[in-house]
N, C-alpha and C positions, 0 to 999 in steps of 0.2 A: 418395528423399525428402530434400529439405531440411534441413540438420543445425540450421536455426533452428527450422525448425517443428518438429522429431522435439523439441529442447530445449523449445519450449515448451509439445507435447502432453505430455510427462513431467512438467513443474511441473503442469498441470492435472490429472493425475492423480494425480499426489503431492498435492496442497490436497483432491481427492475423497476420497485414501484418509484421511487426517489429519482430512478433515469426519467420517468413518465412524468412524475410529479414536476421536474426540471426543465423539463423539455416545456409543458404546459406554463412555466413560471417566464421562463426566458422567451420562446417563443409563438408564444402565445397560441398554440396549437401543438396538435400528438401528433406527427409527421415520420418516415420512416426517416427521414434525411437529417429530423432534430433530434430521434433518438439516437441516431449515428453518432452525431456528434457530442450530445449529452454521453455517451455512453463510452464515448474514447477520452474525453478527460478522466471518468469514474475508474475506466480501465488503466489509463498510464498512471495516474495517484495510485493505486493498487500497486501496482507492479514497481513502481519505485520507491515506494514502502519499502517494498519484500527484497527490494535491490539493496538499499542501505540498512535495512539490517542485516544481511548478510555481510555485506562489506563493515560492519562496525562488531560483527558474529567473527570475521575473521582473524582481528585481530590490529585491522590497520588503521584506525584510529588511535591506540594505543599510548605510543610515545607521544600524541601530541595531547592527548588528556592528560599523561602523566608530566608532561615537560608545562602546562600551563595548571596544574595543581601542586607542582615542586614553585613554581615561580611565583604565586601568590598567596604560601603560606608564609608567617612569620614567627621567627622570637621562639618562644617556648614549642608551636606547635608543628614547629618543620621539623619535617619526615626525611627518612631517606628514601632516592628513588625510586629502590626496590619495594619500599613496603609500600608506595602507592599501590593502589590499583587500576588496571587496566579500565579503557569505557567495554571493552568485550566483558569484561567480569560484572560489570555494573548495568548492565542493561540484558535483560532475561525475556525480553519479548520474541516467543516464536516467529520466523518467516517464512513459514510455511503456510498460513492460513490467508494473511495477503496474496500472496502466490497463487495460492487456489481462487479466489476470489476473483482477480484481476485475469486470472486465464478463459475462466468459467465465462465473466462478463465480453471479454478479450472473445472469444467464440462466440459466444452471441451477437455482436459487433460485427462480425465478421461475416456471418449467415445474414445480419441486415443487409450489409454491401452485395453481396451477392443478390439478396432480393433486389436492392433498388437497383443494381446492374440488369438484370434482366428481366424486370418486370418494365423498365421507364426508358430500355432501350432498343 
C-alpha cells in the first residue's frame, strides 16, 4: 500500500475515533444523532481550513499584509512596498489535504443522515 494513502486512511480514522471519542465526552453516549453532530463541526473546521487557504493561496490577502507590514516598520528598517512580501508568499501550507479530509468525513456525515433518516423514520 501506499505510504500516502496508509497516512491518510490513519488521519481518517483518527478524526472517526476523536468524532466517537467527542461524542462520548459531550454527550455522554455513541448515538448516531451525536455523531452527526460531532462530526459536522470536525467536517465544517476541515473544509474552512481548506477554504482560507486557498483564499490566502490566491493572493487576496496580499495588499493588506503588505499595507500593515509597510505601516509598522520604522527608521532604518522600512522597506519599500514592493520588496515586502505577499502573506501568499509567506504561508506554504497545502489545501488540499483539509479538502480531502473534510469531504471524506463530509460523506461520512452525510451516510449517517441518511441512516438516521431511514432507519428512525
Amino acid at each position: 500500500m501506499n505510504s500516502r494513502l496508509r497516512k491518510r486512511l490513519i488521519t481518517v480514522a483518527f478524526t472517526q475515533l476523536s468524532i466517537f471519542t467527542l461524542s462520548f465526552i459531550f454527550y455522554h453516549e455513541i448515538s448516531l444523532l451525536s455523531y452527526i453532530n460531532i462530526s459536522f463541526y470536525i467536517t465544517a473546521s476541515f473544509l474552512l481550513t481548506s477554504l482560507l487557504l486557498y483564499t490566502i493561496h490566491s493572493g487576496f490577502y496580499d495588499v493588506i499584509s503588505r499595507s500593515f507590514s509597510h505601516a509598522f516598520t520604522r527608521g532604518q528598517n522600512k522597506r519599500k512596498f514592493d520588496e515586502i512580501q505577499g502573506l501568499s508568499e509567506l504561508v506554504t501550507i497545502d489545501q488540499k489535504p483539509p479538502l480531502f479530509y473534510g469531504l471524506v468525513n463530509g460523506l461520512l456525515m452525510v451516510l449517517a443522515l441518511f441512516a438516521y433518516y431511514f432507519l428512525l423514520t
